[in-house]
Structures are given as structure tokens and as C-alpha cells.
N, C-alpha and C positions, 0 to 999 in steps of 0.2 A: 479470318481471325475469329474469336471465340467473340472478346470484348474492343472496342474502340469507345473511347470517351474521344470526343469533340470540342474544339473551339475552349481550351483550357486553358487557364492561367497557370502553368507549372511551375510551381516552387520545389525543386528538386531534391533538398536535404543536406544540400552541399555549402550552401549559405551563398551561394549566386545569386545575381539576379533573377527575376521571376520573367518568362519567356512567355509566347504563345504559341500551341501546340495542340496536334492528336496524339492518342496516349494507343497503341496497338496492343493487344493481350493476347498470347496463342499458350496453351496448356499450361496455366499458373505464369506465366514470365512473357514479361515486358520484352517485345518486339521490333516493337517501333516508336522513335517517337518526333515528329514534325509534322509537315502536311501528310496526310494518310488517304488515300485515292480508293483504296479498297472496299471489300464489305467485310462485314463481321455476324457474325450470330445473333450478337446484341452491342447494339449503340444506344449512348449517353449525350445528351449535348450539354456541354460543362455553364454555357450560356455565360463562358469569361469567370466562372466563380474557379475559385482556386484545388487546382490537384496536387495532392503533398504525396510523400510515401506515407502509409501506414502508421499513426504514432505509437510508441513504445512505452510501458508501463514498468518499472525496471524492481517497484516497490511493493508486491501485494499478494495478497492471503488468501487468494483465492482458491484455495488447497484442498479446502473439504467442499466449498460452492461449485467447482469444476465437476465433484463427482455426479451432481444432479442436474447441471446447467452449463452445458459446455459451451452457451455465449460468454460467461463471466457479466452478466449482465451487473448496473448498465455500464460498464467501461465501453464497449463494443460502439456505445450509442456518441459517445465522445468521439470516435477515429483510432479507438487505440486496436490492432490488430495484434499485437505480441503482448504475452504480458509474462511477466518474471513470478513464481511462485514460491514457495519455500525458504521465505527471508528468515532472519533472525532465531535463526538454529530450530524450527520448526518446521520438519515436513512427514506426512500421513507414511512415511516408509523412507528408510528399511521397519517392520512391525513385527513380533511376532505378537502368538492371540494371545497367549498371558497378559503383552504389555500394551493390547491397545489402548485399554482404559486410562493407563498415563497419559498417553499421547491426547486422549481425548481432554483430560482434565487440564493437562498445559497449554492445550488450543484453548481451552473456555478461560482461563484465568488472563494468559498474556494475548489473546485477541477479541476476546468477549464475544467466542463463538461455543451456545449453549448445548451441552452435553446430550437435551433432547433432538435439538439440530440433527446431532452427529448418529443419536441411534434410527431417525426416522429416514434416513437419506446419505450415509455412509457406509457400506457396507463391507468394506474391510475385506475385497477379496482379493488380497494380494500378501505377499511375506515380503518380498525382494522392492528394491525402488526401480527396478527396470517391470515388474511384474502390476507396479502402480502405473506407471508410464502406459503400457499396453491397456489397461482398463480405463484412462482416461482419453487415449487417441480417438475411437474409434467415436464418431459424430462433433467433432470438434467446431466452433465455431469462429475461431482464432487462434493463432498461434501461441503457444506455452512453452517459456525455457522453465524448467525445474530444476531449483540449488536441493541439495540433499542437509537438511539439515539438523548439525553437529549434535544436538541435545539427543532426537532419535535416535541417531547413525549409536552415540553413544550409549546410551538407554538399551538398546539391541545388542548391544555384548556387553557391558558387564551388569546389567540389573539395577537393583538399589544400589550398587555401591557407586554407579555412576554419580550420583551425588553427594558422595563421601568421600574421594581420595584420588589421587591423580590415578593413572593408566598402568599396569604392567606391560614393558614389550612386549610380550605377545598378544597381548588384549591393544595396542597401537597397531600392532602387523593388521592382526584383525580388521581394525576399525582400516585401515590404510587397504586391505585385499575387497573390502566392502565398498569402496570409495571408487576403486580402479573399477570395478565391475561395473558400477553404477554410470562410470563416464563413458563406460563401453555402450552401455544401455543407453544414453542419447540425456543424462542429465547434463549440467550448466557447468555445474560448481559445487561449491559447500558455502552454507551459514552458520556463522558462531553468534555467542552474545557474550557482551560483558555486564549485562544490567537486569538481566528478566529472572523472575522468581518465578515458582511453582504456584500450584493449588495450597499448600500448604507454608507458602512465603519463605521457601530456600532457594537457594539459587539453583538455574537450572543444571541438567550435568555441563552442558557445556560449558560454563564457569568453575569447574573443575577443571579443567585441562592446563598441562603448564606446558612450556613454549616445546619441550620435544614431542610432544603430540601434535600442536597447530603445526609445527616444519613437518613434520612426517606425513601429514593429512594433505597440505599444500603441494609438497613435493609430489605426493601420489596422485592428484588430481592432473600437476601439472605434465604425468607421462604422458598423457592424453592429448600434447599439444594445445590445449586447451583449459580455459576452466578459471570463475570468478571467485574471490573470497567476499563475502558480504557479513557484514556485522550493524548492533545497536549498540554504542560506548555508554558507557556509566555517566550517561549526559547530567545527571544529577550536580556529579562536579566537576567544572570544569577542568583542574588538576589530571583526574585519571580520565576525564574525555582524552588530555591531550597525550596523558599517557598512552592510552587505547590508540590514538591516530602513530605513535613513534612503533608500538609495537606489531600495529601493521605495517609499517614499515620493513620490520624484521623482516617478518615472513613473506614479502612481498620480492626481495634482495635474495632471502634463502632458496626461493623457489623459481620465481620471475613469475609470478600469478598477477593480475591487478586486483586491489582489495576497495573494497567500497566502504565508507562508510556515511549510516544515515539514523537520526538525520542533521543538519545543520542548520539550526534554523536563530532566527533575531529574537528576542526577546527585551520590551522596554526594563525588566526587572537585570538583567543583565546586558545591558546594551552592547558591549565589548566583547562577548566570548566568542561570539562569529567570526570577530577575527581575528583573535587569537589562534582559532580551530584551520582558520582559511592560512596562516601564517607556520604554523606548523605542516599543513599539506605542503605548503610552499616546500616549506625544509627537505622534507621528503621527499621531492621528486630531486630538489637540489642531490643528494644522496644518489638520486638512481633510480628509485622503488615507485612505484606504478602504486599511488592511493588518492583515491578521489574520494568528496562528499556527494550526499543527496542531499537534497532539498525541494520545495514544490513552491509553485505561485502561490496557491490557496493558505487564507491567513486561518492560524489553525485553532476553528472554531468547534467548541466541545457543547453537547447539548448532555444535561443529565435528569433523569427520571430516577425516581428514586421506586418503581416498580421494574425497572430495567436492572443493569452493569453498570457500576462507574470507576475507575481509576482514578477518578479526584476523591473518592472517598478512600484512599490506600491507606493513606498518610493517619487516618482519622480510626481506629482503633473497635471504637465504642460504637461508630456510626457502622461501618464496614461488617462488625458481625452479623448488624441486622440484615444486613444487605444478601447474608446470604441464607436467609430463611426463607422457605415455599413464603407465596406473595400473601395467602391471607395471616398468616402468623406475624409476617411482615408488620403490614397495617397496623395489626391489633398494636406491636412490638412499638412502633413510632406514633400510636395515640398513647399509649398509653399516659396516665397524666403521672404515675407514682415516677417514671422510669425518664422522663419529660425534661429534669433539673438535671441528671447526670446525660442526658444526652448536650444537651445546653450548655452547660459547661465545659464536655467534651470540646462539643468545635470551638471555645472562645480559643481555645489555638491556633494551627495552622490554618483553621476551613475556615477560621473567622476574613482573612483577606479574602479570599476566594467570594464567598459568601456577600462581601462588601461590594463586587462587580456585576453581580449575576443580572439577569434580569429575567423577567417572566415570561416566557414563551406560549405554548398553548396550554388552555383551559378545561376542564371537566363539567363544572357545576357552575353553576349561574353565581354564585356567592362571588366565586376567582376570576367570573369575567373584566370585571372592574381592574385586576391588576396587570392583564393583559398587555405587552408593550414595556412595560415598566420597571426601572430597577427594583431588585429585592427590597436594596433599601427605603424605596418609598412606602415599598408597601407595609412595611413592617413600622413604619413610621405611620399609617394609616391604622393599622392596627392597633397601635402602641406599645407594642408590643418587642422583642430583641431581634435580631436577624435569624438564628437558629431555631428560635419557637415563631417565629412567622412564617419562616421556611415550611417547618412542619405543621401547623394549621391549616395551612394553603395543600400541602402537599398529600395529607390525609382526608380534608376536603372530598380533592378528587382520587381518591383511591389510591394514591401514590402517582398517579398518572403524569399530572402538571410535569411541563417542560419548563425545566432552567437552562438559560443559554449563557455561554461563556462564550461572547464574540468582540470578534475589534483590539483583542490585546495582542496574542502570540505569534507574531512574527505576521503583523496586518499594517507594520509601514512600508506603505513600497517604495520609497525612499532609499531604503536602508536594503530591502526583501532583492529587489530589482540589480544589486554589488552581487548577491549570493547568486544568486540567479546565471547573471552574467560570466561570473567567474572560470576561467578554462578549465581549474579541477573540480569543479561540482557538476555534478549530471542532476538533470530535472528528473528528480523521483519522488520517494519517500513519501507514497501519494497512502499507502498502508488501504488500497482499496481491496475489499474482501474482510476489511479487519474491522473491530470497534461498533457495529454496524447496529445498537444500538443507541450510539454517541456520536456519531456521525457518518457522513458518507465522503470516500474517500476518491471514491471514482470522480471524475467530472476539471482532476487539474489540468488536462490541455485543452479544454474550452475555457479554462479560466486565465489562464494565460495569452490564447488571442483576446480576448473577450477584453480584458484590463488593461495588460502590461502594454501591447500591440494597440489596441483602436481606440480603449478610451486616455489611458496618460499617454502614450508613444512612444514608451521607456525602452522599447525591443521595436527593431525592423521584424516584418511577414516571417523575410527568408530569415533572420536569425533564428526569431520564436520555433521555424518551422527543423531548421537545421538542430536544437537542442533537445525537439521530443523525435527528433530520429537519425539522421547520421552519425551523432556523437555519438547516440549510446550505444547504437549497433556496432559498430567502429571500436570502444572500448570493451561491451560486453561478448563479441567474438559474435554475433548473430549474424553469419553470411550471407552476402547478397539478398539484404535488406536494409532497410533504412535510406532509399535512394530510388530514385524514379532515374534509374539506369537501365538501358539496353542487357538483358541477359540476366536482369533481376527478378528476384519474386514479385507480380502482380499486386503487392501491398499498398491501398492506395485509400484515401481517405477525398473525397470533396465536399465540399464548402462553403460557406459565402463569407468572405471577409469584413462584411459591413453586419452580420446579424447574429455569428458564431458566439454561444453564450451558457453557460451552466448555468441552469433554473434554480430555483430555490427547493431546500431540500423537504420531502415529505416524508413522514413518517408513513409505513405500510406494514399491513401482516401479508407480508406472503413467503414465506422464509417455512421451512421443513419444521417437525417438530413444535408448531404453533408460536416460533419467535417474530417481531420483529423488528424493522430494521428503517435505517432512514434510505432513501435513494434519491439518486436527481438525475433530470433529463436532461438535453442539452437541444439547444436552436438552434437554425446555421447548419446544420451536417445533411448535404444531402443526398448522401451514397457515402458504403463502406466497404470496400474491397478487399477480400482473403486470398492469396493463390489464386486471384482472378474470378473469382466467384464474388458475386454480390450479395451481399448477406446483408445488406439494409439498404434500404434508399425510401424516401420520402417518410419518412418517421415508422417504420413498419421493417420488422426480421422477414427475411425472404426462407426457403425452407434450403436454401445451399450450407451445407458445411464442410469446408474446406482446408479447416484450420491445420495446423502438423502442430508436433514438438519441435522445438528447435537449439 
């Protein structure tokens, strides 16, 4: 044998009981597995900590960070071995060169991944999405399905006008002969959106399209035997969310595709739309039509710098512009004192609640270490000053730098979190790791699911928690022979220890292309991470194996 892991606690993916076992590995695929007599090239001794299959990431951006980083770090460092690309109608191809620069500026806007990023460590040499594929395989360090997504795919035949007016038939043939090729090519699926706007706050093309383009798109994926719909609903309201979940439906019946949608999450400001949204899926499958949600453990906590990206300043008009000036114009723009009352006044709107929760994360200048810990509101109370001009004191302080955190409210009772969770049409995703990155970090949700839901409340059994970041989703998202510590499966295997597995706290770091960066977090508890039978982590350290495929 190539690999034997030893003396393991196997939690299989099936949602069985958890067994004792050797784990056999001969050329990427699971061989054997009970008592194991033989030798191997290299042995593991699991020392009774638990062997899962591989966990699966079915939500993340990691589309331009794959070009430079084909661990996807740090997902890899959680157990996740596959991870899904291309969500939410964004993906780096089909391109041509005229229109990369869209593509670039709708990755920096709807994922807050910076334009310098993309020219220092994107290199764009590809036109076709089977021609991206080939330039991403070769040194892989995990598995990658890639959705082709709709905004590009659209953007690539008709132009600007992608944003202005539904499709001509043969600008659908088009988009539909581009789609077929692409599933030949070894992509997944297709991504739509109903909610994401441009660099310049229109919607993207893919909120153009009216339903004989999504059935036409659907159907042509679905020649392919194969193939997922993945979308973000107009979660704004809940109305056309639920809209958005009926109309996947359609194209789910017209086609026979499964459609995802993400994300689902609790909110104490809306406490009831989860299940409405969960009640409506219901409907749905009543019907016929194959549409699930995502959703993730992790309570969706948002950090903002105001020298960084933020999407909580969308809404905010007069704050927002500033946001997007080179950083020292910035500063000068948010001291200024003349300019000070109409920003003030700005937020007493919407950013005035937001602003009411925050609290004060890390510090700059000795002046702001006192607020450290602390809500806004104290501090501003210390000051004597309003929430928005304490905000900006503190913020201009340290150079824009000060972190604001927005933690403990969005969808952080697990009470409520732990129904979605559980629920047969949601798959654990909508982790958005690769995305946002610096607002938060996205990677790290299936350490935070054993870590809370499993060992500290008890809210999920091992084998559940273990069966929802991997047979389900491979089983619904078509990823064959995976998601399963089965005989005559891929080698995907993740070990662990179930008393210490755990997502660290997140740090801020520069080491991101282009001089951005980004928050990341580690995880404890992982001790070996297995691709295709190849060990590509063990004891906190990348081994130099890459193994990964497309999938």
C-alpha cells in the first residue's frame, strides 16, 4: 500500500456509527478498510482520533486566490479537501482581454477582492473556462469543482449590453453552446444572482436574464448528465427571497438540475424569515424540484476598517464615496472638520443602528488603546462626543486602521442556528471562504461546527456533524466517489481529534498579492489532511504533495 492510517476512529460520512479501523490507500483510492496486516510506504497511527472523508466547502471565492495558491489556504488547514468555486454568477472565464477588467472590478466590488490583487498574481491566460481549468490544475493542492458563472458567461457574448436588456435567441444559443463546452471541460454547473450590483451599483448581467434564458442555460448544463444551479436571492426581502426560492423551483422541474440556494441564515432583527425560506423549500421539493439552502455554523461576524472594504457602508451614500479614494486622500476626506457634520449626519440613518452595536477591536495609537474591548457606544460616551464623530476620531486616530467588530448578532443563536443546520434541505455552506477577506474570514466553518455544535453544546452527534460537511453534499452536488471513507473511493480523508478540533481566532495579516490584506484563522485538532491519498498536511505544517484534481 502507498498509505495505511492505524488504530482509527472511523466516522464514515454515512451518518453510522463511528467503528474501529485501518484505513488502506493504494494509488489515490481507499482499499481497505478493517484490521490491515500489511505494509505500506507510509503509516499513520490515528492513536483512536477520528478519520472522516475529506470535508467539502460547497461556498467559496477562491477563483482568483487558486491562481497563486493552489492550497486555497487556509481551508486545506480545517480538513476541507474539495472546495466549490465560482458562486454567485462570478467566475475568472469564459474572458475575453477587452473584458477582463469587468470581471476584475465585479470580483473587487461583490467580493472585496482588490483590483491590485488581481493585476499582481492573476494573469489572465486563458479565453475559454475549460482553458482556466487547465491553468489551474497543474500543482493542485485539493480538489476544485468550478460553476461557470452567469454574469461572465453573459458579459462574454453580449458586452455592455449584458446589463441592459434581456438576451436575443441566438445570443442564448451562444450563451447555451458556451455552457455545453464548458461541462465537457470538467466544470460543475452554473451561478446566477438575484441581488449583487456592479462597481458602479447596477445590477449584474446576470439579473438581466428572464426565465427563457435560465431554462435554456439549465437545460444545456443538464445534457451533460450532470450539473448544479447555485444562486444569492434578493435576501434583502424577504418577499422576493421567497420569490427567488419558487423560481428555482421552475428551472429545477424544467430541467431536472438541483438548485442551491445560499444563504439561509437567522437573524434576531428578523427572527421568522428562516422559516419561512425553510417552508417554502419544503413546498418545493413537495412539487418535485430538487432546491436546497446553505447555510454555515459560524455566527456571521463582520470586522470593518475604514482603511480597508466594507459592505456595511453600501447603504451609507456620503460614507461609501469616501471609501473609495486612494487611502491617504481618504484620511485627509474623514478628518476633515468642514466635511465632519455632513458625514454625521449622514449615518444618523441607517449606519446609526449598526454603529449603536459595534465595538472596538484592535488599536493603533496609544490614545485608542483605552477603547479597546469596548462598545462604540462607551466610547463615544467617554468622549462626549455622537457615535459617528467618535467613530471618526478614533478611526482617523489611527490612520483609518482601528477595527470595528460586528459580533454575537447575525445568525449567533444556536438555539435557532443549530434547526437550519439540521434541516434535510440545507447543506452546510455559504462559508464565502476566498471572499470578503478583509471583513472577515470565511474558511474555518467545519472546525467550528465540531468545535461548538458537537463537543461544547451537543446540539449534532460526531457522525452527523461529520455526514453534513461530506456525504450529503457530495451525494447532492454529483462529486463522485467522494464524500465517503468507502472501499473503491478517492483517498479524501481528514484526521482529528475530537476533544481539541477548533477555529482559532481570526488575525489580521498582509500577505495577500498586490499589497492587500486579509483576515485568516487556523484551526487545532487537525492532525493530517489527505488528497488523492497524498498527505498534504499533518502536524500543523504543508507537506510538498499536490494532489488535488478538478472535480
Amino acid at each position: 500500500m502507498d498509505l495505511v492510517i492505524r488504530n482509527a476512529r472511523v466516522v464514515d460520512g454515512t451518518g453510522a456509527a463511528a467503528f474501529t479501523a485501518d484505513v488502506a490507500v493504494r494509488d489515490g483510492v481507499i482499499v481497505s478498510i478493517g484490521k490491515f496486516a500489511g505494509s505500506a510506504s507510509r503509516e499513520i497511527d490515528a492513536h483512536g482520533h477520528v478519520l472522516a472523508p475529506g470535508f467539502i466547502d460547497i461556498h467559496t471565492h477562491y477563483d482568483p486566490q487558486i491562481c497563486w495558491d493552489r492550497l486555497a489556504t487556509p481551508s486545506i488547514e480545517h480538513g476541507v479537501t474539495t472546495v466549490v468555486i465560482g458562486n454567485c454568477s462570478l467566475s475568472l472565464a469564459p474572458v475575453k482581454k477587452e473584458g477582463r477588467r469587468k470581471l476584475v472590478k465585479m470580483f473587487e466590488k461583490i467580493e472585496d477582492i482588490k483590483e491590485p490583487t488581481f493585476d499582481a498574481a492573476v494573469s489572465f491566460a486563458w479565453e475559454s473556462f475549460g482553458e482556466y481549468l487547465d491553468f489551474i490544475r497543474p500543482g493542485l493542492g485539493l480538489n476544485v469543482g468550478a460553476l461557470v458563472g452567469h454574469s461572465a458567461l453573459r458579459f462574454y457574448v453580449m458586452g455592455k449590453e449584458s446589463q441592459g436588456r434581456v438576451a436575443t435567441d441566438d445570443e442564448i444559443a451562444r450563451m447555451c453552446a458556451l455552457l455545453e463546452q464548458a461541462m465537457a471541460d470538467g466544470a460543475m454547473g452554473l451561478s446566477i444572482s438575484y441581488v449583487d450590483i456592479d462597481e458602479d451599483s447596477r445590477p449584474v448581467p446576470s439579473r438581466l436574464a428572464d426565465m427563457r434564458e435560465k431554462i435554456a442555460l439549465c437545460k444545456a448544463m443538464a445534457k451533460s448528465g450532470r450539473g448544479v444551479l447555485q444562486t444569492v436571492p434578493y435576501f434583502i426581502d424577504i418577499e422576493q427571497q421567497l420569490a427567488n426560492i419558487e423560481e428555482l423551483g421552475e428551472l429545477s422541474l424544467a430541467s431536472g438540475v438541483m438548485c442551491s440556494i445560499a444563504p439561509i441564515t437567522y437573524s434576531p432583527v428578523a427572527p421568522e424569515n428562516w422559516k419561512r425560506s425553510l417552508a417554502k423549500l419544503e413546498e418545493q421539493q413537495r412539487r418535485g424540484a430538487k432546491v436546497y439552502g446553505q447555510s454555515m455554523p459560524r455566527s456571521f461576524d463582520i470586522n470593518m476598517r475604514l482603511s480597508e472594504t466594507s459592505f456595511l457602508l453600501y447603504g451609507t451614500p456620503e460614507w461609501n464615496a469616501l471609501m473609495q479614494l486612494p487611502i491617504s486622500e481618504r484620511i485627509a476626506a474623514f478628518a476633515d472638520p468642514a466635511a465632519r457634520p455632513g458625514l454625521v449626519e449622514a449615518a444618523s440613518g441607517r449606519l446609526l443602528p449598526l454603529l449603536s452595536i459595534l465595538r472596538v477591536g484592535d488599536t493603533y495609537s496609544a490614545g485608542n488603546k483605552q477603547f479597546e474591548g469596548k462598545l462604540l457606544v462607551e466610547a463615544a460616551q467617554a468622549l462626549g462626543k455622537s457615535l459617528p464623530d467618535a467613530m471618526l476620531d478614533i478611526a482617523v486616530r489611527d490612520q483609518l486602521q482601528t477595527e470595528f467588530q460586528l459580533k454575537g448578532v447575525i445568525h449567533a443563536n444556536p438555539d435557532e442556528v443549530i434547526k437550519i443546520l439540521d434541516h434535510p434541505l440545507i447543506h452546510v455552506g455559504a462559508s464565502d471562504a476566498g471572499a470578503h477577506i478583509s471583513q472577515f474570514c470565511g474558511a474555518g466553518d467545519t472546525s467550528d461546527l465540531m468545535e461548538r455544535f458537537v463537543r461544547k453544546l451537543g446540539m449534532m452527534s460526531l457522525e452527523r456533524a461529520v455526514q453534513r460537511l461530506t456525504g450529503d453534499l457530495a451525494d447532492a452536488w454529483g462529486i463522485a466517489n467522494r464524500g465517503r471513507i468507502r472501499e473503491g473511493y478517492a483517498a479524501d480523508l481528514v484526521l482529528f481529534d475530537p476533544d481539541t478540533i477548533a477555529r482559532r481566532e481570526e488575525e489580521f495579516v498582509s500577505d495577500f498579492p498586490g499589497e492587500a490584506r486579509r483576515y485568516i484563522c487556523h484551526a487545532d485538532g487537525i492532525d493530517a489532511v489527505v488528497v488523492n491519498g497524498a498527505v498534504v498536511r499533518e502536524n500543523g505544517a504543508y507537506t510538498e504533495a499536490r494532489a488535488g484534481r478538478t472535480v
